[in-house]
Each structure stands twice: as structure tokens, then as C-alpha cells.
C-alpha positions in Angstrom: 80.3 75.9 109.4 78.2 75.4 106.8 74.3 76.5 109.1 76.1 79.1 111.0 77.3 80.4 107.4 81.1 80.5 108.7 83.9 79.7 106.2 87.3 78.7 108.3 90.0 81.3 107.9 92.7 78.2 107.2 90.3 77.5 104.3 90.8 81.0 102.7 94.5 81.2 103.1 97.0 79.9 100.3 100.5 79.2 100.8 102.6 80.4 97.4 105.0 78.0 95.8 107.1 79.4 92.9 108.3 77.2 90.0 110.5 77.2 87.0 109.2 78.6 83.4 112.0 78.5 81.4 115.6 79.3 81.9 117.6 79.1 85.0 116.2 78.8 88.2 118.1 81.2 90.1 116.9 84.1 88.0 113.2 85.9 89.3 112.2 86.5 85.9 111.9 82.7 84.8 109.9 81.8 88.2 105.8 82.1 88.3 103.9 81.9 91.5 101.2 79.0 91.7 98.6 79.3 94.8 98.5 76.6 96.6 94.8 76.6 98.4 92.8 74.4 100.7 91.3 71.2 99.4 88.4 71.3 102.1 87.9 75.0 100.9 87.5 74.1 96.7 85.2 71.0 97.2 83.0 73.6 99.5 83.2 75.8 96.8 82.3 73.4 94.5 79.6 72.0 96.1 77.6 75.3 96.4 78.4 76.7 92.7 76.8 73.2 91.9 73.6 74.1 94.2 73.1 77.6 92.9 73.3 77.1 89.2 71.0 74.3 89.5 68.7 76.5 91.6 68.9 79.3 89.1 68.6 76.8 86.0 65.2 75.3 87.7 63.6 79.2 88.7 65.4 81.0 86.7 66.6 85.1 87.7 
């Protein structure tokens, strides 16, 4: 994926898990959503937000 400059569409998807605030559980109000994402997917990330600012910091805008 990463020569042909294809990121995996499983890699882009999140699943959504909601969980407690405050309060009781059964009410919407005191429930928050939290994105669950692909681990593969953030390290890629990572790895080329890591390459590019080191790339800008060494040649600058």
C-alpha cells in the first residue's frame, strides 16, 4: 500500500463504542461516543507525520 499510495478502507473505518459520563447508564444524555480506529491505520499515520515534519524541519516551506 504504501508505493502504490493506497490506504485500506478497513483502516479508515471506526467502529463507535459509547461509555458512561456520569449518571445512569440507561439515560443518552450521560453516554459519550469514543471512536474506536485501526491500530495498523495510526502507526501509518504516525509514521508519515514523523517523515514530513522532519522533511520540512531540514528544507524548510
Amino acid at each position: 500500500c504504501w508505493e502504490a499510495g493506497h490506504f485500506p478502507q478497513q483502516w479508515k473505518e471506526a467502529n463507535i463504542a459509547m461509555r458512561p459520563t456520569s449518571g445512569k447508564m440507561l439515560q443518552l444524555e450521560n453516554l459519550s461516543p469514543t471512536s474506536l480506529t485501526s491500530c495498523i491505520g495510526k502507526l501509518l499515520e504516525h509514521i508519515i507525520l514523523t517523515r514530513l515534519s522532519k522533511h520540512m524541519e531540514d528544507h524548510g516551506p
